[in-house]
C-alpha positions as CSV (number, residue, x, y, z in Angstrom):
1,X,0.0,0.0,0.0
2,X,1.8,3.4,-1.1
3,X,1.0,6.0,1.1
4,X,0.5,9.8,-0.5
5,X,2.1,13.2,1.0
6,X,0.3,16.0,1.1
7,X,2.6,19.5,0.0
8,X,1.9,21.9,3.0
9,X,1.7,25.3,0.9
10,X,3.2,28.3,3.9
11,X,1.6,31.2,3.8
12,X,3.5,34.1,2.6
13,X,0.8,36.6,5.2
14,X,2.5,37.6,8.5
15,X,0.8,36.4,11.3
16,X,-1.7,38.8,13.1
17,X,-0.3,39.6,16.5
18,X,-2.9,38.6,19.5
19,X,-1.5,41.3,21.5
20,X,-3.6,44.1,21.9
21,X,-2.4,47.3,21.5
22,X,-2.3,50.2,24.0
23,X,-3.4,53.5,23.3
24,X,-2.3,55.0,26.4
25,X,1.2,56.2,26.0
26,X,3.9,54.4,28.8
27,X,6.3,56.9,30.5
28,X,9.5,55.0,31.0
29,X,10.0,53.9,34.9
30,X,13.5,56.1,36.4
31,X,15.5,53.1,38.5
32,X,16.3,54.9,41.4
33,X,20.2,55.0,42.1
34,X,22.4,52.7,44.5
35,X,22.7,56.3,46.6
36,X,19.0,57.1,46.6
37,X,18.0,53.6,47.7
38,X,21.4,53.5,50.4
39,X,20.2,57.1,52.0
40,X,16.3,56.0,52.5
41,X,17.2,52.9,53.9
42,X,19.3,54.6,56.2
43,X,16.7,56.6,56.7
44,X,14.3,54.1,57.7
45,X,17.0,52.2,60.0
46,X,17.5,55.7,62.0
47,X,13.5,55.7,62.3
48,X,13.6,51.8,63.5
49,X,15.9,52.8,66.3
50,X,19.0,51.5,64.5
51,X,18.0,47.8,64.9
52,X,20.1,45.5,63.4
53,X,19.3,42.4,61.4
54,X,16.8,44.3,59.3
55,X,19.3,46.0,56.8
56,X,17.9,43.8,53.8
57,X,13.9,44.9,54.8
58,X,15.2,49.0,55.1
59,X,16.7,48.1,51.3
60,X,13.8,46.5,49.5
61,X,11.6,48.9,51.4
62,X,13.3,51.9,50.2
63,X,13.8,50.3,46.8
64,X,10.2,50.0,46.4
65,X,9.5,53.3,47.9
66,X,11.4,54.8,45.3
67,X,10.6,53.0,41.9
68,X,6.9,53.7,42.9
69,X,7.4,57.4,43.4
């Protein structure tokens, strides 16, 4: 029994994107620098009594502060 193959014909069309397009403009986000992010955290320490074991919370915190400024 011979079996037949079918030519697959590609289609020369580009591909409609199923992403939706925006028509709000997007402002690009300003990282806040290593010396922005060093002072608020110090910042918050001072505030927190200067209690140690917490430096990594002050960072993130201060981080976070910042990029959503």
């Amino acid at each position: 029994m011979a079996e037949t193959v079918k030519a697959v014909k590609k289609s020369t069309k580009p591909r409609k994107s199923t992403a939706k397009k925006s028509s709000e403009t997007k402002v690009p986000v300003k990282s806040p620098t290593h010396e922005e992010i060093a002072h608020l955290a110090y910042q918050f320490w001072a505030e927190s009594g200067y209690q140690h074991g917490r430096d990594e919370e002050n960072w993130y915190r201060a981080r976070n502060k910042l990029q959503s400024a």
